[in-house]
C-alpha positions as CSV (number, residue, x, y, z in Angstrom):
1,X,7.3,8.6,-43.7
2,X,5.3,8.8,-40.4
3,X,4.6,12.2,-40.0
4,X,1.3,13.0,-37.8
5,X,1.4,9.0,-36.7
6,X,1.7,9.8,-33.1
7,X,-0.4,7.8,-31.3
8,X,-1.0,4.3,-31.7
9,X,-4.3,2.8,-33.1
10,X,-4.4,-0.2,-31.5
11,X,-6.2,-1.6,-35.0
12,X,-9.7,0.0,-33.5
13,X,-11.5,3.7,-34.7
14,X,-11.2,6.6,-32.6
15,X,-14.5,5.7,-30.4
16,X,-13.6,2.5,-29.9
17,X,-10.0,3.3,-28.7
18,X,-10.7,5.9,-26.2
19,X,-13.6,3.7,-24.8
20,X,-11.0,0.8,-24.3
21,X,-8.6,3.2,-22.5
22,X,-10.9,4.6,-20.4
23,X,-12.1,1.3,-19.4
24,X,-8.6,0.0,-18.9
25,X,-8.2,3.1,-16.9
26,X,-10.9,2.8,-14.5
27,X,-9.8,-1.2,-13.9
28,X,-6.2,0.1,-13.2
29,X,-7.2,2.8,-10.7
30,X,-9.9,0.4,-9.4
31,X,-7.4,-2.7,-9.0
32,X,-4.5,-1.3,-8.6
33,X,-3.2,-3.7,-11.5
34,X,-4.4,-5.3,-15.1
35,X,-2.9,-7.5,-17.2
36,X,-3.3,-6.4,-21.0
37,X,-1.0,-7.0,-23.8
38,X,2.5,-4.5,-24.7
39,X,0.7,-2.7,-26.9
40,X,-2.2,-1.2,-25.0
41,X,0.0,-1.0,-21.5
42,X,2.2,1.8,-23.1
43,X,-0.9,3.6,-24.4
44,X,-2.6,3.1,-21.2
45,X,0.3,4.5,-19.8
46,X,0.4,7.6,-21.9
47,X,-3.5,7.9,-21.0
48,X,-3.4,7.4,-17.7
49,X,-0.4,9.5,-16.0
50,X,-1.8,12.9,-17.4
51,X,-5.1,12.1,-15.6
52,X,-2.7,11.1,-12.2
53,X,-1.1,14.7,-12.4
54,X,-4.9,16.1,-12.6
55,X,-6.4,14.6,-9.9
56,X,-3.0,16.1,-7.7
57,X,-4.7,19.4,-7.3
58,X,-8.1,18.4,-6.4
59,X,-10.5,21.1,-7.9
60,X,-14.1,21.1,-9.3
61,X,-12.2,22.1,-12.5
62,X,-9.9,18.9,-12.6
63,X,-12.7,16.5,-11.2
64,X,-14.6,17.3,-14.3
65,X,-11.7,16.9,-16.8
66,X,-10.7,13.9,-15.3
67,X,-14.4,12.6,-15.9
68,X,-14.8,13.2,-19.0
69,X,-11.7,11.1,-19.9
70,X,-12.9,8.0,-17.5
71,X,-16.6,8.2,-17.4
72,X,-16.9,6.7,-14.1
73,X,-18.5,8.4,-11.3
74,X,-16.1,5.5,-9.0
75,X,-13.1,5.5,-10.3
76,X,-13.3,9.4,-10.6
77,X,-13.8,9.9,-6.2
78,X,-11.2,6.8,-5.9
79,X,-8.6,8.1,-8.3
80,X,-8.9,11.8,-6.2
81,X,-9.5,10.1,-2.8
82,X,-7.3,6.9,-2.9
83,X,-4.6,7.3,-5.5
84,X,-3.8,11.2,-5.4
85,X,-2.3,11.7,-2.3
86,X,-0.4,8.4,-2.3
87,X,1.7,9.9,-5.1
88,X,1.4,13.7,-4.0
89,X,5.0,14.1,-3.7
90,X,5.9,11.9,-6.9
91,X,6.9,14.1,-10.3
92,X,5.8,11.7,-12.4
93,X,5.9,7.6,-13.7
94,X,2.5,6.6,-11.7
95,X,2.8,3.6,-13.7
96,X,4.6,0.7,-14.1
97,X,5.0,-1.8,-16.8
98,X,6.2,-5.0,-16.6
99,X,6.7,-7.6,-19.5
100,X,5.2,-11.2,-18.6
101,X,5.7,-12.7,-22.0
102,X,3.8,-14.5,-24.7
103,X,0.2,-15.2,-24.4
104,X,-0.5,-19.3,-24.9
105,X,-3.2,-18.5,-27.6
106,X,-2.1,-16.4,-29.7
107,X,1.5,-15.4,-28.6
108,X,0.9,-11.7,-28.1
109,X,2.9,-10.0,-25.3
110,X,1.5,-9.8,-22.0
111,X,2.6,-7.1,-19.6
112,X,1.2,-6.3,-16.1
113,X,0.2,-2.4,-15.4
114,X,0.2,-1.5,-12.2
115,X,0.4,1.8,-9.8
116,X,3.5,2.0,-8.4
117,X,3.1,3.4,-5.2
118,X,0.4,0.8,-4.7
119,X,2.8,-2.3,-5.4
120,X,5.2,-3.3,-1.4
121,X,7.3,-5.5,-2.7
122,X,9.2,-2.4,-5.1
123,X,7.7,0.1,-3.2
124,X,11.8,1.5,-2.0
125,X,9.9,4.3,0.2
126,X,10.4,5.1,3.8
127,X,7.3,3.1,4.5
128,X,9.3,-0.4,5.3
129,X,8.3,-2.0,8.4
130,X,10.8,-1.9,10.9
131,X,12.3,-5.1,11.8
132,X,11.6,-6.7,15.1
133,X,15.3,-6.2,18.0
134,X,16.3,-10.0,18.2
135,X,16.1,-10.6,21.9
136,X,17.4,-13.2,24.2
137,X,15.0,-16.0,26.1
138,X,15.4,-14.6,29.6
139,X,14.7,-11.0,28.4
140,X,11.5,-12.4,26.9
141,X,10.5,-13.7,29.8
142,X,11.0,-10.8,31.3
143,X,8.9,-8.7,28.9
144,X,6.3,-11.4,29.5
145,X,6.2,-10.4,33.0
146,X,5.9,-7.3,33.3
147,X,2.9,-7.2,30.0
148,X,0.6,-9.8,31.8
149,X,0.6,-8.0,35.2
150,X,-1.6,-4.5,35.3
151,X,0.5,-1.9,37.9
152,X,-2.1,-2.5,40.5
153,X,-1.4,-6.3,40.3
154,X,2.2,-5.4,40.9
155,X,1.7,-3.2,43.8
156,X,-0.4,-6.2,45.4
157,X,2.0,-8.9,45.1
158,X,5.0,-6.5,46.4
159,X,2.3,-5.9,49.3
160,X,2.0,-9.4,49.6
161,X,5.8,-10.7,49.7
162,X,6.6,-7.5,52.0
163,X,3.7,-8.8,54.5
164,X,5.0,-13.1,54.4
165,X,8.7,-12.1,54.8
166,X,7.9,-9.8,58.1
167,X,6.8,-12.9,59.8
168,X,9.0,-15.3,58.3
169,X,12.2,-12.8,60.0
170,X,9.8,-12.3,63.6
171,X,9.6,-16.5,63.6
172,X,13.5,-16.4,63.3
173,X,13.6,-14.0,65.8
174,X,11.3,-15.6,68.3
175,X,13.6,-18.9,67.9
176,X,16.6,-17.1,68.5
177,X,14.9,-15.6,72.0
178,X,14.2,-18.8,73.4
């Protein structure tokens, strides 16, 4: 029977354990993303999100809880300034975890943890950058035209070709007269 088997061990004692999560914690938060094996990315996971949901609600209260889980003074103010209101309007799954398969050493499986609002190529928000209009080449040169010449530049050379056509039309004139 497994009755009171909850959590997993990870083979290490209780100290060890939560010091390896916490420092897994504060290079996920830091990095955005670690590589670890299966095993600890799913108890990462289930360390991790709890403190995400904390650091929401930015109080003095939370701050301190949060700390004592991660011990890290950094990862504490970028976990509340960074990460928190990234995924303000998220319910839940901060995390992601992806399997990368067998380690070359020892054949363990590798996943890759990583924040999912941090991560733009599966990031399906509305935060997409908008594709450029596909224009033609005489509209471009257009657009070129009218960027590299300031509006006082314009005005001159309108000044300008107003002024040489004037005499250009009194020279016709004057040929016409004689």
């Amino acid at each position: 029977m497994r009755h009171g088997k909850k959590t997993n061990h990870l083979g290490r004692k209780t100290a060890h354990r939560k010091a390896m999560l916490a420092n897994m914690a504060c290079s996920l938060i830091e990095h955005k993303r670690i590589n670890t094996t299966v095993a600890k990315a799913k108890a990462l996971k289930v360390f991790v999100e709890p403190l995400v949901t904390k650091s929401k609600d930015d109080t003095t209260h939370n701050r301190r809880i949060v700390f004592s889980k991660l011990r890290s003074k950094e990862a504490v103010s970028e976990l509340f300034r960074e990460v928190a209101p990234k995924v303000g309007d998220r319910p839940g799954g901060y995390t992601r975890v992806i399997k990368l398969g067998s380690r070359l050493g020892d054949a363990a499986e590798m996943a890759l943890v990583e924040l999912v609002d941090f991560n733009e190529t599966y990031n399906v928000s509305g935060d997409k950058p908008k594709k450029k209009k596909s224009t033609r080449r005489a509209g471009k040169k257009k657009a070129e035209e009218t960027t590299a010449q300031p509006e006082e530049a314009k005005a001159e050379t309108k000044k300008e070709e107003s002024k040489a056509e004037e005499p250009k039309t009194d020279n016709k004139e004057d040929k016409k007269d004689e």
